[in-house]
C-alpha positions as MATLAB code, in Angstrom:
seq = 'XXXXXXXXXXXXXXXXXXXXXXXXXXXXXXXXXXXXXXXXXXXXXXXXXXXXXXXXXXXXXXXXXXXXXXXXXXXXXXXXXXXXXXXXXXXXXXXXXXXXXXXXXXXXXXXXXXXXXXXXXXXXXXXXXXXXXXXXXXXXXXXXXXXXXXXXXXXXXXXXXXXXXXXXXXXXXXXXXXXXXXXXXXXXXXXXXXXXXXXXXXXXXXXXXXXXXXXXXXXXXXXXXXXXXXXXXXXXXXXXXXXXXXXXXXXXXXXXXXXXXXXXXXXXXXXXXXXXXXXXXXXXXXXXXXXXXXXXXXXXXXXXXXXXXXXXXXXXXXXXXXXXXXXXXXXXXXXXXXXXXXXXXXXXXXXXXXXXXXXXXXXXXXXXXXXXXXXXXXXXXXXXXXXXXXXXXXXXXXXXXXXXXXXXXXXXXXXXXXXXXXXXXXXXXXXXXXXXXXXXXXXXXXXXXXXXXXXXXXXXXXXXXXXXXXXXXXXXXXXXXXXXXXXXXXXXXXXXXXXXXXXXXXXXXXXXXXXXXXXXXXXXXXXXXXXXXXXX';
ca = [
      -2.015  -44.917   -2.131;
      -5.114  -43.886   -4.267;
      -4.952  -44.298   -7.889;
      -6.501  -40.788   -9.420;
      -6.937  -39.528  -13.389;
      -5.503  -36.424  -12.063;
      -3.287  -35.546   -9.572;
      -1.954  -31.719   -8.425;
       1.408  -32.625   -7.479;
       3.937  -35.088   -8.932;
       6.290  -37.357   -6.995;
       8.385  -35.441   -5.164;
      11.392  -36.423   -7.540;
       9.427  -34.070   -9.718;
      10.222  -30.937   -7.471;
      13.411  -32.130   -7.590;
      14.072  -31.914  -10.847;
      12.013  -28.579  -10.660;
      15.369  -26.954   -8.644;
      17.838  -28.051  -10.779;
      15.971  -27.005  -13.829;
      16.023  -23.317  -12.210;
      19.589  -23.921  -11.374;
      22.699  -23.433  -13.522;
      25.668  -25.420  -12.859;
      23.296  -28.384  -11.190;
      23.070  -31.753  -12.769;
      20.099  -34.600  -11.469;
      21.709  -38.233  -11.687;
      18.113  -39.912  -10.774;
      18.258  -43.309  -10.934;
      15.134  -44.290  -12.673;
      13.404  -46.588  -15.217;
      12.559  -46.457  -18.623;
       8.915  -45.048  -17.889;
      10.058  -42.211  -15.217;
      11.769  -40.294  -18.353;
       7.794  -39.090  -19.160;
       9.258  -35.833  -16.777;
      10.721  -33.938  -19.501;
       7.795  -33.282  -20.913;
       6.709  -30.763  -18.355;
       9.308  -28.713  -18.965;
       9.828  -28.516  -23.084;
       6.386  -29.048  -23.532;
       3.997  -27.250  -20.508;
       6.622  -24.593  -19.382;
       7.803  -24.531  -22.852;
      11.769  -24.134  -22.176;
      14.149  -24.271  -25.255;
      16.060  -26.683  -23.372;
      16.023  -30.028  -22.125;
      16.258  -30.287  -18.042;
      19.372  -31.158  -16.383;
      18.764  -34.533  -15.612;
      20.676  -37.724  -16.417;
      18.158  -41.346  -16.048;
      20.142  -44.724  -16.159;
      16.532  -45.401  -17.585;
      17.539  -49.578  -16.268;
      15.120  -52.122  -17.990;
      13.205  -55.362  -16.405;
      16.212  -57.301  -17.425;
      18.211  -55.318  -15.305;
      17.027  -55.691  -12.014;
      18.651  -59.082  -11.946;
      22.201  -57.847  -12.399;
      24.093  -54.752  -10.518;
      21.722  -51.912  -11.206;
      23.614  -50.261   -8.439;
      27.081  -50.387  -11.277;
      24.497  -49.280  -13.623;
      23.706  -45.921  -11.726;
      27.812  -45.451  -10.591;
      28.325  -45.142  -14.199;
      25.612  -42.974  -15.350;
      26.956  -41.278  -12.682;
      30.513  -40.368  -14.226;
      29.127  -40.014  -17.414;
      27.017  -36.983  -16.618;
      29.779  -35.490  -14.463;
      32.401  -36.500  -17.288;
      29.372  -34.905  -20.300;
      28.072  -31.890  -17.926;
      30.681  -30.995  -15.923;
      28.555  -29.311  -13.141;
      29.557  -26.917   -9.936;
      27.126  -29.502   -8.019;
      25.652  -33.000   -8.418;
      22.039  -34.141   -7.001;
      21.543  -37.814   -6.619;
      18.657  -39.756   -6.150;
      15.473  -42.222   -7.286;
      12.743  -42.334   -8.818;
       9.339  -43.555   -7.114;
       9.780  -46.542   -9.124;
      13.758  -47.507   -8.406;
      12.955  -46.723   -4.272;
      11.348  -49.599   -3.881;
      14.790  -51.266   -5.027;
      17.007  -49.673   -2.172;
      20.390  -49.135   -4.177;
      21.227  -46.644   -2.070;
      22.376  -43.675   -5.034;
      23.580  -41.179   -2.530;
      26.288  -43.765   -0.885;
      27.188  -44.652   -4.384;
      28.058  -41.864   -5.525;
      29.860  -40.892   -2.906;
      32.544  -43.390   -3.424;
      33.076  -42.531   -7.090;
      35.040  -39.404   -5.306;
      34.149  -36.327   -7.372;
      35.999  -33.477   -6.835;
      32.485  -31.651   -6.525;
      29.509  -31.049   -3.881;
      27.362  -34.630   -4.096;
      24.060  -33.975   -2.846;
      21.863  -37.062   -1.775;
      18.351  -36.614   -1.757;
      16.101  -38.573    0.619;
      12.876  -38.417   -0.814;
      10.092  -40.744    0.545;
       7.526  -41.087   -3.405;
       5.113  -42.588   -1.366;
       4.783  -40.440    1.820;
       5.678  -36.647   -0.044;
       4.458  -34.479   -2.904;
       6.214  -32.263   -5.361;
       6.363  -29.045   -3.532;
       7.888  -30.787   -0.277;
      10.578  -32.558   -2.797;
      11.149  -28.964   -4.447;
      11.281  -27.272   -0.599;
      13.676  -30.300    0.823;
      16.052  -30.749   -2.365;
      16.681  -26.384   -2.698;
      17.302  -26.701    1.618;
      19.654  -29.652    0.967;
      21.455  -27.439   -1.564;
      21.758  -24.616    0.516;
      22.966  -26.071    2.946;
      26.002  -27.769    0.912;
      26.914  -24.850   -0.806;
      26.345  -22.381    2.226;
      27.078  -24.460    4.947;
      30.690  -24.102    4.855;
      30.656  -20.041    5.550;
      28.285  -20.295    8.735;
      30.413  -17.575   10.505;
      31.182  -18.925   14.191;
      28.576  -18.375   16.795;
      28.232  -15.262   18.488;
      29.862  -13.261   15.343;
      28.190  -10.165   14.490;
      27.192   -9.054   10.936;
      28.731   -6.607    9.677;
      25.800   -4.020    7.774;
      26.891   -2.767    4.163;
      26.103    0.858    2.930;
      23.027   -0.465    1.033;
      20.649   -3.158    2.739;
      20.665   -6.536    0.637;
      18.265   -9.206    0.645;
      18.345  -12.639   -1.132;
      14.414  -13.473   -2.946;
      14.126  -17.023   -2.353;
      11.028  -19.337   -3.766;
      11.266  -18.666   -7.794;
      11.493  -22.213   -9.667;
      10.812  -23.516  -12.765;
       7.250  -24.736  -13.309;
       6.047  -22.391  -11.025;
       2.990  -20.219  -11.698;
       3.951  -17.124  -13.125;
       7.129  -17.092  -11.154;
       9.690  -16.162  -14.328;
       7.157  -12.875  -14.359;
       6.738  -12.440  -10.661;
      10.522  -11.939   -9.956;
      10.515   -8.761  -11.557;
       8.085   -7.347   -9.956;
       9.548   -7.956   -6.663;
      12.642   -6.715   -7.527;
      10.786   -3.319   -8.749;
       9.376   -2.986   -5.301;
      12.969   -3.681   -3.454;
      14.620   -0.636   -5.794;
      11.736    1.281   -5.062;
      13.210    0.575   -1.452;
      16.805    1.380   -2.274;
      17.667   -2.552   -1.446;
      19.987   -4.136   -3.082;
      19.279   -7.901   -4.296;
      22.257  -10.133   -3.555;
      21.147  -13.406   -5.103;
      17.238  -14.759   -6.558;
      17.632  -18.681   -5.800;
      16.975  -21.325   -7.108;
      16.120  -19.465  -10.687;
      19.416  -18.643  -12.154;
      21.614  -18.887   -9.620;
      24.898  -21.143   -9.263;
      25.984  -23.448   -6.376;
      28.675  -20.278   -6.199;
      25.690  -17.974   -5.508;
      23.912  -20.602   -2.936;
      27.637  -19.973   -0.864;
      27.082  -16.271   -0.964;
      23.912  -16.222    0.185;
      25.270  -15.421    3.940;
      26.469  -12.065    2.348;
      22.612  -10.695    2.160;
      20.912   -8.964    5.994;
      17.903  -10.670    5.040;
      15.916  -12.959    3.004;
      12.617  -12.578    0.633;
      10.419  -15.339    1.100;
       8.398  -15.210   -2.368;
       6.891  -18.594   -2.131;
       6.786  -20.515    1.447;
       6.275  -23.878   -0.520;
       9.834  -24.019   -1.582;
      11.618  -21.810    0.068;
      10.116  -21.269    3.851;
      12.712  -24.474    4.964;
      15.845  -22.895    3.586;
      14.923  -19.522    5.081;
      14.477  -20.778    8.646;
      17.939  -22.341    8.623;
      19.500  -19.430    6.901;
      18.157  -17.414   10.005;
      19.208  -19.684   12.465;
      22.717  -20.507   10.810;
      23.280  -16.758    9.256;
      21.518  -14.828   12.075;
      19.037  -13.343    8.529;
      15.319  -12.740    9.208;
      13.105  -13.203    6.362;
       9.565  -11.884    5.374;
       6.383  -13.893    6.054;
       4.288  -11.691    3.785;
       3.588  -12.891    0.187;
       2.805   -9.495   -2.441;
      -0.291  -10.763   -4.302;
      -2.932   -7.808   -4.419;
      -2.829   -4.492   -3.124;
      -2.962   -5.135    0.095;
      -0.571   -7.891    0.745;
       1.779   -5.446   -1.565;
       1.952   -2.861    0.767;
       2.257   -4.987    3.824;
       5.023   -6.421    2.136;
       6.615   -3.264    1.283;
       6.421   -2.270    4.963;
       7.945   -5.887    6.293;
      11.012   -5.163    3.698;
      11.222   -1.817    4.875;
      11.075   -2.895    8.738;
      13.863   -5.847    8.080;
      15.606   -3.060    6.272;
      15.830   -0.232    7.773;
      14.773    2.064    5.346;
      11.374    4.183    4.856;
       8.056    2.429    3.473;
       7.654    3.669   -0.118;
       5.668    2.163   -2.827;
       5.620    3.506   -6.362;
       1.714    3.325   -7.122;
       2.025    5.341  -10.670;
       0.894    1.905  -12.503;
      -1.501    0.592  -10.107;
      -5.336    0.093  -11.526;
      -6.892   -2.375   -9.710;
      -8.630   -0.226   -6.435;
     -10.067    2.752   -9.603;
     -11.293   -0.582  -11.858;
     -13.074   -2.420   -9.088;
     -14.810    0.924   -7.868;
     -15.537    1.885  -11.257;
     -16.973   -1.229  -12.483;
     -20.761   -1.751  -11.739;
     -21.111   -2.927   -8.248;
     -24.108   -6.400   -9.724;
     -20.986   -6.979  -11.639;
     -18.961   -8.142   -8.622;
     -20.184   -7.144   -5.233;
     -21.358  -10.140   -3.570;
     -20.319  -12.524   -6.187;
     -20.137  -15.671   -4.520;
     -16.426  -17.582   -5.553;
     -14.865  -20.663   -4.543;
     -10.955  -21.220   -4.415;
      -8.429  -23.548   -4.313;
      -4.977  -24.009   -4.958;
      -1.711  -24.236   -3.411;
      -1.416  -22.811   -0.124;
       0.325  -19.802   -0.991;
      -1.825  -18.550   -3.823;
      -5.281  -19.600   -2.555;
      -4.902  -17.757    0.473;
      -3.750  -14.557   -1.295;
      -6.553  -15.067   -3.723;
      -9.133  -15.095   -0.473;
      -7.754  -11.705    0.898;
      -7.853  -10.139   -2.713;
     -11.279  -11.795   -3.415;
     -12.853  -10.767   -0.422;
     -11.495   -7.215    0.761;
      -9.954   -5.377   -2.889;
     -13.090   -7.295   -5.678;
     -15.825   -7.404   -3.090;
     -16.706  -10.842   -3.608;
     -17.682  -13.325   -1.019;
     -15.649  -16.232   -0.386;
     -18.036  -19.156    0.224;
     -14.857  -22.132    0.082;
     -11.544  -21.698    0.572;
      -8.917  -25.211    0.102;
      -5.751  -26.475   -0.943;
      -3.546  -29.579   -1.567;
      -0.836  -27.824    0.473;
      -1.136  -30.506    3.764;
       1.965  -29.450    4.981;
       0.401  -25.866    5.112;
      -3.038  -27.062    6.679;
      -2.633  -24.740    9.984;
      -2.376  -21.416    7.745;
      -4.860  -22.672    5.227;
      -7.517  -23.215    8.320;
      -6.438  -20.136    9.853;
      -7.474  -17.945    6.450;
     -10.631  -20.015    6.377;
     -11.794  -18.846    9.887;
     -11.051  -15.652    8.774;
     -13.622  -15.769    6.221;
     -16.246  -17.943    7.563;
     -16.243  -21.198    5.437;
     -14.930  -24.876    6.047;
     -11.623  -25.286    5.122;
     -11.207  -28.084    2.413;
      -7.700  -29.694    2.653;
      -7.713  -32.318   -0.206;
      -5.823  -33.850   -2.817;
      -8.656  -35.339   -4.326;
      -9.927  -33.737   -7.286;
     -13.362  -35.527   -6.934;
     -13.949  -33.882   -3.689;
     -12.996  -30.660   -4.529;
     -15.538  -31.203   -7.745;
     -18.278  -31.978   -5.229;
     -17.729  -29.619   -2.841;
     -17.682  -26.988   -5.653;
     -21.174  -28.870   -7.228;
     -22.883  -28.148   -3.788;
     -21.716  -24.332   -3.068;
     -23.149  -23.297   -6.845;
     -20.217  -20.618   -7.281;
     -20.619  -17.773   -9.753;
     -16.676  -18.129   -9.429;
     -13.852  -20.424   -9.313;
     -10.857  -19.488   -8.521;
      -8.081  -22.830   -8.947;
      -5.944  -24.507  -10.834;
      -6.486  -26.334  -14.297;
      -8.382  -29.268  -12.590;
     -10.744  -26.494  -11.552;
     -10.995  -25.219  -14.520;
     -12.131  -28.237  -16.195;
     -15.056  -28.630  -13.494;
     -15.600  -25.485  -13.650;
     -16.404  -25.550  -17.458;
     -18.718  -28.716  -17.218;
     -20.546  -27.136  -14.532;
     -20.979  -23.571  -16.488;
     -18.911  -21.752  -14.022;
     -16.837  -18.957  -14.631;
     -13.107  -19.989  -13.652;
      -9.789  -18.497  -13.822;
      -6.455  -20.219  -12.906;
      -4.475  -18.524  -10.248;
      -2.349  -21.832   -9.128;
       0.126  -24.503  -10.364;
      -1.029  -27.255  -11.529;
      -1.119  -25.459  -15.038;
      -1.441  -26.428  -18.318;
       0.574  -24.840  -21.281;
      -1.661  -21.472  -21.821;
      -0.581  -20.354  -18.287;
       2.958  -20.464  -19.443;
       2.003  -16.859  -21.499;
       4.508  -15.230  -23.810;
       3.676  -11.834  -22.356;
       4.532  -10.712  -19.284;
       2.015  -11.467  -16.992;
       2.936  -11.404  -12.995;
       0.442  -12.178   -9.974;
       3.146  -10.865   -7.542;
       3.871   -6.612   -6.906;
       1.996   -3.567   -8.711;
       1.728   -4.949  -11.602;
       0.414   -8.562  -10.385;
      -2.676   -6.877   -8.863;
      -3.557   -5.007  -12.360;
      -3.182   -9.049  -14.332;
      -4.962  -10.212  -11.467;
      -8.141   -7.803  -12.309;
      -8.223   -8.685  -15.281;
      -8.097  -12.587  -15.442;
     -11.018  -12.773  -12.556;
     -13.034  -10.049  -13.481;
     -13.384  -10.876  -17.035;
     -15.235  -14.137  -17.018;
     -17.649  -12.496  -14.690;
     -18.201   -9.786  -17.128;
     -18.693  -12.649  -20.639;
     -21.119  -14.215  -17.774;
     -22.812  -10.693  -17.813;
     -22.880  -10.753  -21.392;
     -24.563  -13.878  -21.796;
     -27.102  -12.628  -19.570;
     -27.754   -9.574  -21.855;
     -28.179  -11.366  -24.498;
     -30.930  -13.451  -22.775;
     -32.660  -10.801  -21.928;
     -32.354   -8.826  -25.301;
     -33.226  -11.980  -27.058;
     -37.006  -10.929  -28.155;
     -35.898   -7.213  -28.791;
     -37.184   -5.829  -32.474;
     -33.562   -5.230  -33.249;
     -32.271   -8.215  -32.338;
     -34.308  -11.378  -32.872;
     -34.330  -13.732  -35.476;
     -36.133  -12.284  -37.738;
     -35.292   -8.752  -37.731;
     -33.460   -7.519  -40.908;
     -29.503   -5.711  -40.393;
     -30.128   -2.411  -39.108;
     -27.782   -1.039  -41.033;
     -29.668   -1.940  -44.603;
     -32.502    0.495  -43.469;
     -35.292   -1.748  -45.864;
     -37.333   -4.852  -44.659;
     -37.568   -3.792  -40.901;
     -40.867   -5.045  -39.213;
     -42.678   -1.743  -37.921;
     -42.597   -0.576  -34.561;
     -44.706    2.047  -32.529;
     -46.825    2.526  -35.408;
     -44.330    3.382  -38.425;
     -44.880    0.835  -41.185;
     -41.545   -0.581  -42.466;
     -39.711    0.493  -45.831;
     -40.694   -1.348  -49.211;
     -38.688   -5.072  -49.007;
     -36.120   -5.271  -51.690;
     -37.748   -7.305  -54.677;
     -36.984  -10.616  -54.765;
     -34.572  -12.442  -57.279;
     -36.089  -14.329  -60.169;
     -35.999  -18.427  -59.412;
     -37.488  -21.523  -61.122;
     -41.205  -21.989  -59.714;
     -42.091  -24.993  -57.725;
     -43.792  -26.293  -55.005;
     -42.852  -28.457  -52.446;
     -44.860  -30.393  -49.995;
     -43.907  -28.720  -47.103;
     -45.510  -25.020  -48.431;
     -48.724  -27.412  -49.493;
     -49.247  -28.695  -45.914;
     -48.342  -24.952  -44.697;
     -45.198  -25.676  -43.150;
     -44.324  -22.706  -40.880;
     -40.904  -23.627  -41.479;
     -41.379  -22.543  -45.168;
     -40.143  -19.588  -46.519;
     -41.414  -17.984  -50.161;
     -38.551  -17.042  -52.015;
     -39.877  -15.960  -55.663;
     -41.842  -18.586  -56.935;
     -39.836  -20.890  -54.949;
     -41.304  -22.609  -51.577;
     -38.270  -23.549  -49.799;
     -38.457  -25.290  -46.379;
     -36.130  -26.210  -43.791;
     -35.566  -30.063  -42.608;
     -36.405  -30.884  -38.822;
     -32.681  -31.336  -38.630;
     -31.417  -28.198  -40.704;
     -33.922  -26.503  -38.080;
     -32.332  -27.775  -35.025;
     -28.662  -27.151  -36.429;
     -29.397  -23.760  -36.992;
     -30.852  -22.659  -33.969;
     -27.629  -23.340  -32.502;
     -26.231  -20.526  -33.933;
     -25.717  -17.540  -32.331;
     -29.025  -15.552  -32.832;
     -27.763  -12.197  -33.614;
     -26.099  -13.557  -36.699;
     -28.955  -16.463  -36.918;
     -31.062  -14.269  -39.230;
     -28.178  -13.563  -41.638;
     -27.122  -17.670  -41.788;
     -31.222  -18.633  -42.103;
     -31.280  -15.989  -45.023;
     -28.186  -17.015  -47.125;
     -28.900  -20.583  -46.939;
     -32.052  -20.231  -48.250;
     -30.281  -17.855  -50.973;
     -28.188  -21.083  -51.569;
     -31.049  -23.252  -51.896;
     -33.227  -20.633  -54.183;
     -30.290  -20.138  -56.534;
     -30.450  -23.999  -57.201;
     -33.571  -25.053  -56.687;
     -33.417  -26.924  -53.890;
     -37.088  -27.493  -52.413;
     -35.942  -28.687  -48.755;
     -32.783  -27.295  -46.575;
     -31.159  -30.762  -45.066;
     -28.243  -30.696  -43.105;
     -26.266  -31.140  -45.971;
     -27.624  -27.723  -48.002;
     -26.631  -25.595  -44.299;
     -23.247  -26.766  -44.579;
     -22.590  -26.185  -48.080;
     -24.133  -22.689  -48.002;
     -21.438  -22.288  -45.305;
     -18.448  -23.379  -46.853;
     -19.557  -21.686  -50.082;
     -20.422  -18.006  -48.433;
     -16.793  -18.399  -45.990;
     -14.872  -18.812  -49.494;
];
């Protein structure tokens, strides 16, 4: 094990609790001590849910492990059933209560409850999140489902309409509430009919009729590619391989449904903005921009197709934390030309990103912190995510309308980056440096190309006096009436931090402020009251 500030996936109790936070009707008995409760908090606080998750701790103390922590969890056990009253029961540990072997799936099996017990398995110290998420959502299908496998050699019997099952959408996930949606836009588009979206919002009852569907909608491989391959081999139901993020991977998709289907390719473009934006944008803006990206397997290799083929941009790294997913991730790499970087250490990923010198980043919130200490433009197109990717608005990667968000969130810290630039270079323009009077006023602009500048206004009447600073010809100085007010080495520096097209205007009502009371030298102190009195 390596002990890290960060980390980009949780125990894989963590996905656990992911699925039955999706779920309705599914309760999480995780045996657990007082410290593993911190889990909650991703899902009030991060994801923001009204509503705590499913998920029942017997929370045992130090004291405890010296008694029958295994009674302890066959109680918490009943409890929750007896509180909750489920359709299905997970069971399981916590990294921490592993190590103490009680065994929670065999206990609760003896307690004899007249619903589905599900044991989890889930090795905290050899497995991540995502693989906890992907093995606990199989382990539920395969309870719920398991019992209508039709006998082997039956054939499926076709509806009028095709149906499909989308599989993948959890909570926590990165925009997956939003992508959803979208997806299921695309498959009316189709004329497909969707027969159930697992795990969000669906019941152990709808994990039994999942059979019913012809086929299966693999939104994100992460979670749901394990489930999928033994609904195929148990149901006989093919499933797509083709995730919908960008334009192109949207349209593939389309034609995989359609192919699995049956039914003609169509795609309802009437929304789509993303192909007239990027050709209508100035090509220094993004053609060639070299970007860096990392994420979960899923999204970072999306990202590298969009990046590369719909924004024009060069892909100079391409990574993720997704080991399990290390053959595809290499395979996109080679497809691009770069190294793949297959890491779940943030340090690395930091250094490799130090070394390329991006003018993008494309990652998660880890990246985005780097990102900002090194100056980098970033956006976030990957879990792990912090609250502000959990937006109120509707904001999918996935579909039509994922492509149009996805312009906007990468292409717009390229174009502040621009910005930045122009201001550089406009820095010593006549209309915009320090010195230059508001355009607007008309009076006290410094000539240019001969014309000799309007009459200044007069000044206002002020006590006389002189301070040392005009006597030694301080440059800093400034004449205002009889007045010789100057500006502290300190007051100096403060100011020139801000923002120089509104510089002039702060330099000139300070030394208003000072005039009107006759102070001699602007310290520190004098800038900051001239700014909380002129913000009243």
């Amino acid at each position: 094990m390596q002990l890290a500030v960060w980390t980009y996936e949780g125990p894989p109790h963590i996905g656990a609790m992911r699925i039955a936070t999706a779920m309705e009707g599914v309760h999480y008995v995780l045996h657990a001590p007082q410290g593993d409760t911190y889990a909650d908090l991703l899902f009030t606080m991060i994801e923001r849910r009204s509503k705590r998750p499913p998920v029942t701790y017997t929370t045992f103390q130090a004291q405890d492990l010296g008694g029958d922590t295994a009674n302890l969890f066959r109680q918490a056990v009943l409890d929750a059933y007896e509180r909750f009253r489920p359709q299905a029961l997970l069971v399981g540990s916590s990294c921490t209560a592993e190590l103490i072997q009680d065994d929670p799936g065999g206990l609760a099996k003896t307690l004899g409850l007249p619903i589905p017990v599900v044991p989890l398995e889930l090795p905290a110290y050899q497995r991540k999140e995502n693989w906890g998420a992907s093995e606990t959502f199989y382990q539920l299908v395969r309870a719920c489902a398991g019992p209508h496998v039709p006998a082997p050699g039956t054939r499926r019997a076709r509806g009028s309409a095709p149906r499909c099952n989308i599989l993948g959408p959890t909570a926590l996930g990165f925009r997956h509430r939003d992508d959803v949606p979208e997806v299921e836009r695309l498959l009316e588009t189709l004329g497909i009919e969707v027969n159930v979206i697992a795990p969000m919002g669906a019941t152990p009852a709808d994990l039994a009729r999942l059979g019913d569907a012809d086929f299966n909608v693999v939104l994100y491989p992460e979670v749901a590619g394990q489930a999928a391959s033994w609904l195929k081999r148990s149901f006989g139901q093919n499933f797509t391989t083709i995730v919908p993020i960008g334009v192109g991977a949207t349209k593939d998709f389309v034609a995989e449904v359609a192919q699995l289907a049956g039914v003609p390719a169509a795609t309802a473009n009437g929304t789509l903005r993303l192909p007239w934006y990027s050709r209508s944008v100035d090509s220094t803006y993004l053609t060639n921009k070299r970007v860096f990206i990392f994420g979960d397997a899923t999204h970072a290799i999306a990202a590298a197709r969009v990046a590369s083929q719909e924004l024009g941009f060069q892909v100079v790294g391409l990574g993720s934390y997704s080991r399990e997913f290390g053959r595809e991730i290499r395979a996109a790499a080679a497809t691009h030309g770069v190294e793949p970087l297959i890491t779940d250490d943030y340090l690395e990923v930091e250094q490799q990103i130090a070394t390329l010198q991006p003018e993008l980043v494309l990652g998660t919130q880890m990246e985005r912190h780097v990102a900002k200490r090194l100056g980098i433009p970033c956006a976030v197109i990957s879990a792990p995510v912090h609250v502000q990717d959990f937006p109120a608005r509707h904001s999918p990667q996935m579909g039509i309308e994922g492509a149009n968000v996805l312009f906007d969130t990468w292409v717009h810290p390229l174009m502040m980056g621009l910005e930045e630039h122009l201001l550089g270079m406009f820095r010593e323009d006549f209309e915009f440096n320090d010195g230059a009077q508001p355009s607007h006023l008309g009076h006290g602009a410094p000539s240019q190309l001969g014309k000799e500048a309007a009459p200044a206004a007069q000044p206002l009447p002020a006590p006389a006096a002189v301070t040392p600073h005009a006597a030694a010809g301080d440059p800093s100085a400034a004449v205002i009436g009889t007045l010789v007010v100057a500006w502290g080495a300190d007051a100096e520096k403060e100011l020139k931090k801000i923002p120089f097209f509104v510089r002039g205007k702060a330099r000139r009502n300070t030394e208003r402020f000072a005039q009107e009371r006759g102070i001699g030298t602007i310290t520190l102190e004098t800038l900051y009251d001239a700014k909380a009195h002129y913000s009243r």
